[in-house]
C-alpha positions, 0 to 999 in steps of 0.5 A: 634921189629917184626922179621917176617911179620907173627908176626906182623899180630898177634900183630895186631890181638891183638889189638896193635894200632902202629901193626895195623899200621906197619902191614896196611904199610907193606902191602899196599905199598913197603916202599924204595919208602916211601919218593918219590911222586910215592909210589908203591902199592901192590896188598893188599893195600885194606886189608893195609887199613882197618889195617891203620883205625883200627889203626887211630880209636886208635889215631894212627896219622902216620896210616892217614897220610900212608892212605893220601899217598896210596889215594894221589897215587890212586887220591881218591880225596874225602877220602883224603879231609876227611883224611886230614880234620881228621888230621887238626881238631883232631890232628892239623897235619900240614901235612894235614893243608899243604895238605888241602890248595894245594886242595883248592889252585887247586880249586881257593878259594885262602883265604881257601887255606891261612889258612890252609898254615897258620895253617900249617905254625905256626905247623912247616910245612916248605913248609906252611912257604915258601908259607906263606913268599910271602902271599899277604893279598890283593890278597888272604885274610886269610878266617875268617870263613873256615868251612862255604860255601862263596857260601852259605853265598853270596847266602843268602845275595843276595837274603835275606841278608836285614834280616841278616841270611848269617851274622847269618849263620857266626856267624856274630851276631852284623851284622845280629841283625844291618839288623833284626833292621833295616829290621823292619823299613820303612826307613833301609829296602833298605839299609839293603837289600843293605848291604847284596847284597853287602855283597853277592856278595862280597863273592862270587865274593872273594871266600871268607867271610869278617869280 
């Protein structure tokens, strides 16, 4: 389509989204090592960058995942997490499903780490379905609520979970309303603020969020 590198440039220059990204490519890294796990990096793979948002900004979702191979190379763990956040929650990419939940596996939250290969999974990931294919649901629950903290969550039912706000904070309404109910009362304050240490605690000992 582009007969010189210099063609491409002025493509992109104009604007044109799938430019934007051949040319961000082109210059960020040696393409014969595209599908290997060592990508090689040329010196303007900064500049590459920059062409690559431009043409994410535009829709242009081959552009994050050459940005999450260049940040996977350079081991930029934070703007990968984003990236591959953009790609599960925008486009519902497998690709950064799969990848979200090998960085969560690595941090140990087993039940995050399920539902991402889960979501992977169901998008046609076939390593999401390899790993999915030996899930043990009592070992490593699937995570119900995967954009709230476990941290948060257990810390507020350890020490006010007899008022309900960590089921709140999960969007746990029928709980949080049982415990606000019985918090007002002589008799269910201490089991309310019971049931929410246990609750804590729980979370925090899993790593994980129940129902």
């Amino acid at each position: 389509m582009y007969a010189t590198l210099e063609e491409l440039k002025q493509a992109a220059m104009s604007g044109n989204a799938e430019a934007e990204y051949l040319y961000g490519a082109a210059i960020s890294f040696d393409k014969s090592t595209l599908d290997t796990d060592n990508l090689i990096l040329y010196p303007t793979w900064h500049e590459g960058v920059q062409w690559l948002r431009k043409a994410a900004d535009k829709g242009e979702v081959n552009a994050l995942v050459c940005m999450a191979r260049i940040y996977e190379t350079t081991g930029d763990t934070g703007k990968l997490n984003m990236i591959y956040n953009e790609l599960s929650e925008k486009y519902n990419n497998p690709y950064g499903q799969y990848k979200l939940g090998k960085m969560y596996e690595m941090r140990g939250n087993l039940s995050k780490a399920y539902y991402y290969y889960n979501r992977a999974a169901t998008n046609g990931n076939k390593d999401a379905q390899f790993l999915m294919q030996y899930h043990n649901p009592d070992v490593a629950p699937i995570d119900k609520h995967p954009d709230k903290s476990y941290v948060i969550y257990g810390l507020l039912g350890v020490f006010i979970g007899g008022t309900g706000i960590h089921n709140f904070y999960a969007g746990q309404t029928k709980k949080g309303i049982i415990k606000v109910l019985m918090a007002i009362t002589l008799v269910g304050a201490l089991p309310s603020s019971l049931w929410g240490l246990f609750e804590g605690l729980n979370a925090l000992f899993s790593k994980n969020i129940g129902d």
